[in-house]
C-alpha positions in Angstrom: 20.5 -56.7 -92.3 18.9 -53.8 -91.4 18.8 -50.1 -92.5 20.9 -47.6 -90.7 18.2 -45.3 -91.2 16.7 -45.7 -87.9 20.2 -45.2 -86.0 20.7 -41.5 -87.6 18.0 -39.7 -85.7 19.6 -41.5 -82.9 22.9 -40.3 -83.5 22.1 -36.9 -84.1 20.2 -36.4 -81.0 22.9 -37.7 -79.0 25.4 -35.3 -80.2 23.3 -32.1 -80.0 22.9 -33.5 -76.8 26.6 -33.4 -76.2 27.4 -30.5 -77.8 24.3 -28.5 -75.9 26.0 -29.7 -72.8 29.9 -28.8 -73.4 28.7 -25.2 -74.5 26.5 -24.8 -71.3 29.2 -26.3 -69.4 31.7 -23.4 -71.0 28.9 -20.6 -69.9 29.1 -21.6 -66.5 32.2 -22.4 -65.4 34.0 -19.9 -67.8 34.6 -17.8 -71.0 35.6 -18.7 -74.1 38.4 -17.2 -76.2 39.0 -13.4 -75.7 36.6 -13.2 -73.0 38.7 -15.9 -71.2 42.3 -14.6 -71.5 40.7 -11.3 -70.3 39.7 -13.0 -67.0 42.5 -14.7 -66.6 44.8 -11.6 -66.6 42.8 -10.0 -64.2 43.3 -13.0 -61.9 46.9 -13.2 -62.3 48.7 -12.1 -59.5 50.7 -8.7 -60.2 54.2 -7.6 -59.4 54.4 -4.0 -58.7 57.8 -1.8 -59.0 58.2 -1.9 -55.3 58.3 -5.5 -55.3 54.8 -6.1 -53.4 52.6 -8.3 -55.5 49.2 -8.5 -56.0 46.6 -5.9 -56.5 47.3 -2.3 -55.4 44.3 -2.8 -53.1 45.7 -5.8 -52.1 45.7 -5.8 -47.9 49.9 -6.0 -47.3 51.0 -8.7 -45.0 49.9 -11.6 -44.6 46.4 -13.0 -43.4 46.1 -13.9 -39.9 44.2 -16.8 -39.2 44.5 -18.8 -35.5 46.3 -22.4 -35.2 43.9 -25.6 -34.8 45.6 -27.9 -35.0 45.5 -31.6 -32.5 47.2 -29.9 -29.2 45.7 -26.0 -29.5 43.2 -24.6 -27.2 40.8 -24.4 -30.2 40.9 -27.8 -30.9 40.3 -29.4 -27.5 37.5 -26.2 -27.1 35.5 -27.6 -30.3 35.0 -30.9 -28.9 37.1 -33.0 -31.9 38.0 -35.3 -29.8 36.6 -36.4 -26.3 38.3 -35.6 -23.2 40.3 -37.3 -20.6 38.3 -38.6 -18.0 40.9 -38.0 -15.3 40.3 -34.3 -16.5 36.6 -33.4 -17.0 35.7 -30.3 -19.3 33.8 -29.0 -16.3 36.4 -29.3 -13.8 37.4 -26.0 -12.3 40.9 -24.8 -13.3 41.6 -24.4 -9.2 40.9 -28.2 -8.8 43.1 -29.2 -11.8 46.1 -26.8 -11.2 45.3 -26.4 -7.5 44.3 -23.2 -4.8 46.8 -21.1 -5.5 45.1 -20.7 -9.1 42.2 -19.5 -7.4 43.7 -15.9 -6.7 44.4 -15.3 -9.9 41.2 -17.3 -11.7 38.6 -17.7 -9.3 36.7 -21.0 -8.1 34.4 -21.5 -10.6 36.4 -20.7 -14.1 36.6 -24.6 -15.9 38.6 -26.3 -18.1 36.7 -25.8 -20.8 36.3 -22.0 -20.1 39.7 -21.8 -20.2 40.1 -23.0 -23.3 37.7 -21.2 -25.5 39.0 -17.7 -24.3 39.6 -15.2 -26.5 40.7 -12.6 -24.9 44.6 -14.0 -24.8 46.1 -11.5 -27.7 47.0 -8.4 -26.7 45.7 -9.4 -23.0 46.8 -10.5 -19.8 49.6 -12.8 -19.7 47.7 -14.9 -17.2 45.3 -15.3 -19.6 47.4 -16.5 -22.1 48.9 -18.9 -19.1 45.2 -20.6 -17.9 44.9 -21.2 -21.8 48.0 -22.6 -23.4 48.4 -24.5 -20.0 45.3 -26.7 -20.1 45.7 -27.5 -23.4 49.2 -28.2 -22.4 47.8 -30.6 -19.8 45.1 -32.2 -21.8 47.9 -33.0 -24.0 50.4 -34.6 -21.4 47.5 -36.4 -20.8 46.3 -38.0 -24.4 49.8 -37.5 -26.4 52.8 -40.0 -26.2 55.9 -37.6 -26.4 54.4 -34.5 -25.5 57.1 -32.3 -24.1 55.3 -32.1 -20.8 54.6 -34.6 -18.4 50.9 -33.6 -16.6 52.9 -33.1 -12.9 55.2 -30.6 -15.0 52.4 -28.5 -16.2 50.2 -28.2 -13.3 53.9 -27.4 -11.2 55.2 -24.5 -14.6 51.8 -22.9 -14.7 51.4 -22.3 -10.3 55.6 -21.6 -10.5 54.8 -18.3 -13.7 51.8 -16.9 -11.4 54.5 -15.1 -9.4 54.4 -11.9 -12.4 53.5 -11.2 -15.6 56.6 -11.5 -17.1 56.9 -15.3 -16.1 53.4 -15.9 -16.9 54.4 -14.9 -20.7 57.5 -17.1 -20.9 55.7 -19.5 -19.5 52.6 -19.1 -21.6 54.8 -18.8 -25.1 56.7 -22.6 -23.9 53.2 -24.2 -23.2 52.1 -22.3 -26.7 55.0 -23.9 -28.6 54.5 -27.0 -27.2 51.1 -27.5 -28.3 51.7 -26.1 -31.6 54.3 -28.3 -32.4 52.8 -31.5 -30.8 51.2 -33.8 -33.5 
C-alpha cells in the first residue's frame, strides 16, 4: 500500500484553500460578529413614537412608481408585444377614433404618440382620454374578456369629448380597465 505522506500536502492545501475562500467570502458580502449585529440594527426598520416607521429621514408616504403592466399605455408604448395589424402604431388617432378627434388632437398625433405621453397627471383630461383610450382599444383588440369591445371604445372616447368633466370619467373607466385587464 502506499504512504499517505504524499496525500497530506494535498489535503492541507485544499483546506487553506477553503478556508482562504469562506473568510474572503465573509469580507465581501458582510461582517463578522460585532461588526455584523451593528449593521444589521442599522438596517432594521424603526418604529418611531408617532407610529411612522423607518428612518426619521425616511420620505413619508409611499413611493410612486407608474403601472406596466399587459393592458397600460406603457406597456403597449415599449413595444413588448407587437401590435395589431388592424391598428398600426403609426396610425393617426383621427383615423382610429374618427374626425371628430381631430378638433381636439389634430391630424397627425398617432397611436403610438398617444400612448407614450406623459403629460396625463396633473394635465388635461383629454390627455388622459387619447391615452387610456388607445390602450383601451389595443386591448379590445388582442385580450379575450376585456371589458371593452373595440366599437365601444372608439364610440366612449368621441361621446367624453363633449367637456372635461366626461373626458375624466371616461378616462378613469378606460384607466381601470386596462389596469385590471390581465
Amino acid at each position: 500500500m502506499g504512504s499517505p505522506v504524499p496525500l497530506r500536502p494535498l489535503a492541507l492545501a485544499c483546506f487553506i484553500f477553503l478556508c482562504s475562500s469562506f473568510w474572503a467570502a465573509n469580507g465581501m458580502y458582510g461582517r463578522v460578529g460585532a461588526a455584523a449585529a451593528e449593521v444589521e440594527s442599522r438596517r432594521r426598520m424603526r418604529l418611531h413614537t408617532d407610529g411612522s416607521r423607518g428612518d426619521a429621514h425616511a420620505w413619508p408616504g409611499y413611493l410612486y412608481t407608474r403601472a406596466v403592466g399587459r393592458c397600460t399605455p406603457q406597456f403597449w408604448s415599449s413595444g413588448a408585444e407587437p401590435w395589431p395589424n388592424i391598428v398600426p402604431q403609426e396610425a393617426a388617432v383621427s383615423k382610429v377614433f374618427g374626425s371628430r378627434s381631430v378638433e381636439r388632437y389634430g391630424p397627425r398625433l398617432t397611436l403610438l404618440e398617444a400612448t407614450m405621453r406623459t403629460d396625463d397627471i396633473g394635465g388635461s383630461a383629454f390627455v388622459k382620454l387619447v391615452k387610456q383610450g388607445s390602450a383601451a382599444l389595443l386591448n379590445a383588440y388582442t385580450r379575450r374578456g376585456f371589458p371593452f369591445d373595440s366599437w365601444e371604445v372608439k364610440a366612449l372616447l368621441l361621446e367624453a369629448l363633449v367637456s372635461e368633466e366626461v373626458a375624466a370619467v371616461q378616462a378613469e373607466r378606460f384607466e381601470q380597465a386596462n389596469e385590471s385587464c390581465v
